[in-house]
ZADO-1210 file (C-alpha; in nm, 4 decimals, padded with zeros to 6 digits):
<atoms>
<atom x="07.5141" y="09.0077" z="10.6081" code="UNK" pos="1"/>
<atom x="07.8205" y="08.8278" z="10.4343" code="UNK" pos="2"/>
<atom x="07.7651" y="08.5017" z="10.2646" code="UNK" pos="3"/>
<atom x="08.0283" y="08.2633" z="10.4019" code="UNK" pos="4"/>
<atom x="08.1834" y="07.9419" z="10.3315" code="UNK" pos="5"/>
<atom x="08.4916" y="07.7373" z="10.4258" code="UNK" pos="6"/>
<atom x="08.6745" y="07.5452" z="10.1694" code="UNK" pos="7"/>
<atom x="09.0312" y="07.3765" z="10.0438" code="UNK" pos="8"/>
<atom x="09.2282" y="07.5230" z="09.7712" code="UNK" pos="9"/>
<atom x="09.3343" y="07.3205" z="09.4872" code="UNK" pos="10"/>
<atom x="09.7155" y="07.3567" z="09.3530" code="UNK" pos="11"/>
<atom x="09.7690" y="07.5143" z="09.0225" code="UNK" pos="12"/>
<atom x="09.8802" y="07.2119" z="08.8479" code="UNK" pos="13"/>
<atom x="09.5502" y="07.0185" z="08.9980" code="UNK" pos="14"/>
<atom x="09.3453" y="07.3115" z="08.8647" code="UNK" pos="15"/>
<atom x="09.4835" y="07.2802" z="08.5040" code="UNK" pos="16"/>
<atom x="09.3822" y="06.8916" z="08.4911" code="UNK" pos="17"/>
<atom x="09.0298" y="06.9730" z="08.6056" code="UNK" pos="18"/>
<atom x="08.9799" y="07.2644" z="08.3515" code="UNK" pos="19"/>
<atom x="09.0877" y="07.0539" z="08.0517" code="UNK" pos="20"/>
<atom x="08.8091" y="06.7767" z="08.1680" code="UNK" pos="21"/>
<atom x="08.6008" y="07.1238" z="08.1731" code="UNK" pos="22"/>
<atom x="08.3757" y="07.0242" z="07.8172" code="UNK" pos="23"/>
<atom x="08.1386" y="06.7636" z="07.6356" code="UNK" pos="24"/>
<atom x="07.8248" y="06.8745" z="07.7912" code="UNK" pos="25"/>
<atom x="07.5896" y="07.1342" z="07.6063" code="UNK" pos="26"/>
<atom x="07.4866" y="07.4102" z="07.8116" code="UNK" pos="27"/>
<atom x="07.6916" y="07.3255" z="08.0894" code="UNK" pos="28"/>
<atom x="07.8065" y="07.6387" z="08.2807" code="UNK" pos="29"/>
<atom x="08.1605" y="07.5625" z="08.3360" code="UNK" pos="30"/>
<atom x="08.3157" y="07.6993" z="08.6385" code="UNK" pos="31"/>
<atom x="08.6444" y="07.9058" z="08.6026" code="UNK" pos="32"/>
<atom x="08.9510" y="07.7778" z="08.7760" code="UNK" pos="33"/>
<atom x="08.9570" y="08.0059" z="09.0384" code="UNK" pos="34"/>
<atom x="08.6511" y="07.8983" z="09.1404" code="UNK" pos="35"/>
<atom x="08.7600" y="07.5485" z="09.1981" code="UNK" pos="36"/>
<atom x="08.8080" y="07.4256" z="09.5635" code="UNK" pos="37"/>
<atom x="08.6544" y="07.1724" z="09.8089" code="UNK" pos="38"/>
<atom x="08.3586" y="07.2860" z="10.0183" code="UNK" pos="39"/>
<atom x="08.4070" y="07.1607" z="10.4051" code="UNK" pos="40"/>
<atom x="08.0786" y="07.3739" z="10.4612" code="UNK" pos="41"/>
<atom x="07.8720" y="07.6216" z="10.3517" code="UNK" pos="42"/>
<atom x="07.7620" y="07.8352" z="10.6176" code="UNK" pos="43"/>
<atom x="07.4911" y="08.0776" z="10.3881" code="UNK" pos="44"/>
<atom x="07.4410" y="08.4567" z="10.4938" code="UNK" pos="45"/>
<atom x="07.5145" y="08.5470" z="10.8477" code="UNK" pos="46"/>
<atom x="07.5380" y="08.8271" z="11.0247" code="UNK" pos="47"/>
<atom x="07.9242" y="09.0402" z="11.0888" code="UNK" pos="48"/>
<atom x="07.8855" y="08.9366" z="11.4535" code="UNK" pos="49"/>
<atom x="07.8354" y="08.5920" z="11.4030" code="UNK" pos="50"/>
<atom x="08.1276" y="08.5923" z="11.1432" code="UNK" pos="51"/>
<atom x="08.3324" y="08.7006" z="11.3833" code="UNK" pos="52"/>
<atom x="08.2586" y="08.4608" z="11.6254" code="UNK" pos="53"/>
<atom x="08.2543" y="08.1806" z="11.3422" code="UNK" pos="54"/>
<atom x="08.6242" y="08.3296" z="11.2404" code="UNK" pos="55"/>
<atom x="08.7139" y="08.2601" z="11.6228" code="UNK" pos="56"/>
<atom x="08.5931" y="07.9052" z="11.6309" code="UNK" pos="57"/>
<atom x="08.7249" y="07.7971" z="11.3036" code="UNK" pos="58"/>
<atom x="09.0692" y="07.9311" z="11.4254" code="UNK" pos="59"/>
<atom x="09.0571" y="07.6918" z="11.6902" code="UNK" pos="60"/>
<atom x="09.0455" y="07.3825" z="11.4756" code="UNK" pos="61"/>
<atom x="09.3213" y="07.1285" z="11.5769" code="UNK" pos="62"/>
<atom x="09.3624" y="06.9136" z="11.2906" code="UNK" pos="63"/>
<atom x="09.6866" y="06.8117" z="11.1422" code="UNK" pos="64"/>
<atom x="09.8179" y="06.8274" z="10.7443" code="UNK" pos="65"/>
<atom x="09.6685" y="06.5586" z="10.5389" code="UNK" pos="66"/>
<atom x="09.6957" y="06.4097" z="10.1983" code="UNK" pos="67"/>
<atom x="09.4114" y="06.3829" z="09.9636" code="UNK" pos="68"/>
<atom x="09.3405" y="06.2508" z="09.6296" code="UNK" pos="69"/>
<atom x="09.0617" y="06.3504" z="09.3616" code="UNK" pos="70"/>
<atom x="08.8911" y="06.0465" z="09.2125" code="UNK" pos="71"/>
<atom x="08.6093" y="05.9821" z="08.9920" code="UNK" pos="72"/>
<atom x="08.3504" y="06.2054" z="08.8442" code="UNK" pos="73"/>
<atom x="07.9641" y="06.2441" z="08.8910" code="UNK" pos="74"/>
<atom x="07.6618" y="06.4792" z="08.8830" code="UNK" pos="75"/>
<atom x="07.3685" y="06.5650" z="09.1744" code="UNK" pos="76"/>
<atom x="07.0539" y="06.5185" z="09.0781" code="UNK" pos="77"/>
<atom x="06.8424" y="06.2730" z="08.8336" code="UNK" pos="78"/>
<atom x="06.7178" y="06.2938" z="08.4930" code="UNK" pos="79"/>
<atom x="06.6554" y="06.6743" z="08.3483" code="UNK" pos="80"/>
<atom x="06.6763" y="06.7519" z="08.7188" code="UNK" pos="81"/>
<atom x="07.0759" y="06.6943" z="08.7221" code="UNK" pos="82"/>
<atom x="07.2236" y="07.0337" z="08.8048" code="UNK" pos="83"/>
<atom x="07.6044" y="07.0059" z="08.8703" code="UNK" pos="84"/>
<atom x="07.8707" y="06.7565" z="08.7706" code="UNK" pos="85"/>
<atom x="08.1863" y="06.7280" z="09.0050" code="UNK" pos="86"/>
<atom x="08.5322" y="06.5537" z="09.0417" code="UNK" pos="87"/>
<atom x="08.5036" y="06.3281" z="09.3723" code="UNK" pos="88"/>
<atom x="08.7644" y="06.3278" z="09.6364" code="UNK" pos="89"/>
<atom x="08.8245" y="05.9353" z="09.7851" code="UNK" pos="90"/>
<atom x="08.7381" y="05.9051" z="10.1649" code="UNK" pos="91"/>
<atom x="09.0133" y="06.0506" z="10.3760" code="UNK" pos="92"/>
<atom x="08.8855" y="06.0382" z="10.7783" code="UNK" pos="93"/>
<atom x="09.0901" y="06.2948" z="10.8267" code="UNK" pos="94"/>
<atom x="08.9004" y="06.5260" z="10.5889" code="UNK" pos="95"/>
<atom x="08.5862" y="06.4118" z="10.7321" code="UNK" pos="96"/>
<atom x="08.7408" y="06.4953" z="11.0492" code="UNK" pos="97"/>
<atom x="08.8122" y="06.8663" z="10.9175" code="UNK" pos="98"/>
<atom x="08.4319" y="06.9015" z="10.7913" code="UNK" pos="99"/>
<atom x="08.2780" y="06.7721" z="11.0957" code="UNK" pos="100"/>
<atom x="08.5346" y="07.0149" z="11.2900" code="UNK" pos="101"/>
<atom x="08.3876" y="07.3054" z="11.0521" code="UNK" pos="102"/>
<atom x="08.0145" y="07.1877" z="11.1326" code="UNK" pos="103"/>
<atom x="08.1014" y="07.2027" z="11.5068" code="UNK" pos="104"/>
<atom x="08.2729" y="07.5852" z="11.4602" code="UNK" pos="105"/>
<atom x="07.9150" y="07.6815" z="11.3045" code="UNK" pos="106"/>
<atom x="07.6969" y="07.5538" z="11.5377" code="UNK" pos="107"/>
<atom x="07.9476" y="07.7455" z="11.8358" code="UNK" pos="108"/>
<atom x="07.8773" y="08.0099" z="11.6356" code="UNK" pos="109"/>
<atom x="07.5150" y="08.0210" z="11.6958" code="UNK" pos="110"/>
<atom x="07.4376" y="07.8981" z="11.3166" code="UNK" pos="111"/>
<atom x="07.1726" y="07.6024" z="11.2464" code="UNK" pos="112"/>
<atom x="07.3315" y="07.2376" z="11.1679" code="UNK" pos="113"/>
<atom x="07.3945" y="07.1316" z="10.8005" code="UNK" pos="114"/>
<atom x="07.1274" y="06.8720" z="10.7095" code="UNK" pos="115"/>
<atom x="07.3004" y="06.6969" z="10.4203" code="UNK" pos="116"/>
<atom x="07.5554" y="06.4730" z="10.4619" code="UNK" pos="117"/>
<atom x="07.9138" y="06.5476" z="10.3805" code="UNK" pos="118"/>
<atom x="08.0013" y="06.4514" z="09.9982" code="UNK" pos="119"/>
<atom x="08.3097" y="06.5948" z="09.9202" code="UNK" pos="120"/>
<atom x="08.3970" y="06.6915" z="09.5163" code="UNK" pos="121"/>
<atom x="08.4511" y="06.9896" z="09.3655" code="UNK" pos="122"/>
<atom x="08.1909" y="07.1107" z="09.1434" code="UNK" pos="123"/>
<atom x="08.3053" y="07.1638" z="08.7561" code="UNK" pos="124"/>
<atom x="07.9545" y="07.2948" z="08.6151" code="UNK" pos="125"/>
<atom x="07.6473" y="07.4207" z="08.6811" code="UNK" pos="126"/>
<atom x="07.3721" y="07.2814" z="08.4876" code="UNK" pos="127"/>
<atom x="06.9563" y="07.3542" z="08.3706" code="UNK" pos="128"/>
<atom x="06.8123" y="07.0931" z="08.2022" code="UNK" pos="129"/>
<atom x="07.0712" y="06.9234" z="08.0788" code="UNK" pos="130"/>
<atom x="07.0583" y="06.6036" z="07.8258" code="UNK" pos="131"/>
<atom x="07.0999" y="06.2856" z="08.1046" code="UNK" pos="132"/>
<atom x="07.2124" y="06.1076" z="07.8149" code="UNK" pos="133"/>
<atom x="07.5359" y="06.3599" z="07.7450" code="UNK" pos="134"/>
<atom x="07.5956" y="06.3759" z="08.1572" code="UNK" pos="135"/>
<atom x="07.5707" y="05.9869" z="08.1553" code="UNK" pos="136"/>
<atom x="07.8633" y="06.0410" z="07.8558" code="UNK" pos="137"/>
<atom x="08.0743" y="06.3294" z="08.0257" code="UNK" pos="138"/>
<atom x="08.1267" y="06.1020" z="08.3688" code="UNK" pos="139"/>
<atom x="08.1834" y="05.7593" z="08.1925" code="UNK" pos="140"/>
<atom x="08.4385" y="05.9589" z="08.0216" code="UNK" pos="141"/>
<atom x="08.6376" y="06.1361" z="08.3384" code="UNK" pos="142"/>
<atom x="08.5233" y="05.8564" z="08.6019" code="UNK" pos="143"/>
<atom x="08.8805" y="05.7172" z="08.6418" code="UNK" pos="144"/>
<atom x="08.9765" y="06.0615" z="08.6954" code="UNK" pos="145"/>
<atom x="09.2693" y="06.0504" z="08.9909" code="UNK" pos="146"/>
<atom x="09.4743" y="06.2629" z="09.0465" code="UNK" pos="147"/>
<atom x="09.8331" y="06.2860" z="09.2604" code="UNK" pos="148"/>
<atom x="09.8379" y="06.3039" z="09.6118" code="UNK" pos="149"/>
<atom x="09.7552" y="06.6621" z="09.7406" code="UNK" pos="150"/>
<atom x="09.8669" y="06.7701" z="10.0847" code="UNK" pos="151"/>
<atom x="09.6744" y="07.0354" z="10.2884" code="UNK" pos="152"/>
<atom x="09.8387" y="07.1984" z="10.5504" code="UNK" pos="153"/>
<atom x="09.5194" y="07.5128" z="10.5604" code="UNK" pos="154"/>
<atom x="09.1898" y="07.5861" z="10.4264" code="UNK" pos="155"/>
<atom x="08.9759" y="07.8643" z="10.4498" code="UNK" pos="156"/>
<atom x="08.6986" y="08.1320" z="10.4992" code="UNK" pos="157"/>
<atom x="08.5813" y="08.2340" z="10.1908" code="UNK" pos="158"/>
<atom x="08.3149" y="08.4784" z="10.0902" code="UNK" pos="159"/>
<atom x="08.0825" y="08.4504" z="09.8106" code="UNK" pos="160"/>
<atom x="07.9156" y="08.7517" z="09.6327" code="UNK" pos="161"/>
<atom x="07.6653" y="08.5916" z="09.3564" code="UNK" pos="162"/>
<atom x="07.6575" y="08.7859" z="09.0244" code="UNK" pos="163"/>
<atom x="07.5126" y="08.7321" z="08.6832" code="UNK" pos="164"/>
<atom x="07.7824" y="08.4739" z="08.5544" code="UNK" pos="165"/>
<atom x="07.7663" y="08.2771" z="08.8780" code="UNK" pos="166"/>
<atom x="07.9155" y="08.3509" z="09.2347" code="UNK" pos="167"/>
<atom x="08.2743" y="08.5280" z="09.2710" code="UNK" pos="168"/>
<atom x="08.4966" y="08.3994" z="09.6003" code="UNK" pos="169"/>
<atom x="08.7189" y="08.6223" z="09.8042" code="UNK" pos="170"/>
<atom x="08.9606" y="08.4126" z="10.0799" code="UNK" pos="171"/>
<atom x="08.8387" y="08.6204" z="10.4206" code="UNK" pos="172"/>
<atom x="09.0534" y="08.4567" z="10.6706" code="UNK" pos="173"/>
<atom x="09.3065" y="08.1347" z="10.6339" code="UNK" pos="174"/>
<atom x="09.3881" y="07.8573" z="10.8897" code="UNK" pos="175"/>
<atom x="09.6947" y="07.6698" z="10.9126" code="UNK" pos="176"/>
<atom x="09.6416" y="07.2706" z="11.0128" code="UNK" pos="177"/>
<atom x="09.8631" y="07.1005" z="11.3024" code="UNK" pos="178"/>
</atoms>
């Protein structure tokens, strides 16, 4: 079993910004740069087989290079029961279009639909019980975040091995767009 995921890179220089907004909140279980990306879907543990055929599908994704823009910050969850905080990417259709395009490769694949809906961001921390009041603080504080226009022109298969100081990513298999 491999645990699986496909994802955008972020540029260098986009990383950098993000890292030094990477503070302010006690506790908070920062991630490190190279862990930085945008999820198009997570596709859990499956089995080699079904990777491969998931690896076939997701090669046959017709979608052409797009711009994108990071904007805003915010967390999932409510109360003591927040437990990330993220950078938000504004609505692109055309990034929707590559998610949905991802959902459709899984379900080829043989793997069960996603049931939440689509929020793109990139998650900056990891959190367990963490003061609402100092979240509240930490996204008034980065919510005009916005950053250049990014182009993808690929994303990725990406496997994730969890370990004691969070998950590590390895890039499996990369797909050119248009």
């Amino acid at each position: 079993m491999i645990r699986l995921f496909a994802a955008l890179a972020l540029p260098p220089e986009i990383v950098k910004g993000l890292v030094r907004r990477q503070n302010g909140v006690e506790f908070a279980r920062w991630r490190p740069p190279e862990s930085l990306h945008i999820t198009l879907r997570f596709f859990g543990e499956v089995r080699q087989d079904v990777a491969r055929d998931l690896d076939a599908e997701l090669a046959g994704i017709d979608v052409p290079p797009f711009e994108i823009v990071l904007e805003g910050a915010g967390s999932f969850g409510e109360g003591r029961d927040i437990h990330a905080i993220w950078a938000g990417v504004e609505e692109s259709p055309i990034l929707r279009r590559l998610a949905d395009a991802c959902e459709t490769a899984a379900r080829r694949a043989g793997l069960k639909p996603e049931k939440r809906n689509y929020k793109p961001h990139v998650t900056l921390a990891y959190l367990k019980q963490a003061d609402p009041a100092e979240v509240a603080a930490w996204i008034q504080g980065n919510n005009l975040l916005k950053s250049p226009p990014i182009t993808v022109d690929r994303f990725g298969l990406y496997s994730s091995t969890l370990g004691g100081e969070g998950s590590h990513y390895r890039l499996e298999a990369e797909y050119p767009l248009g």
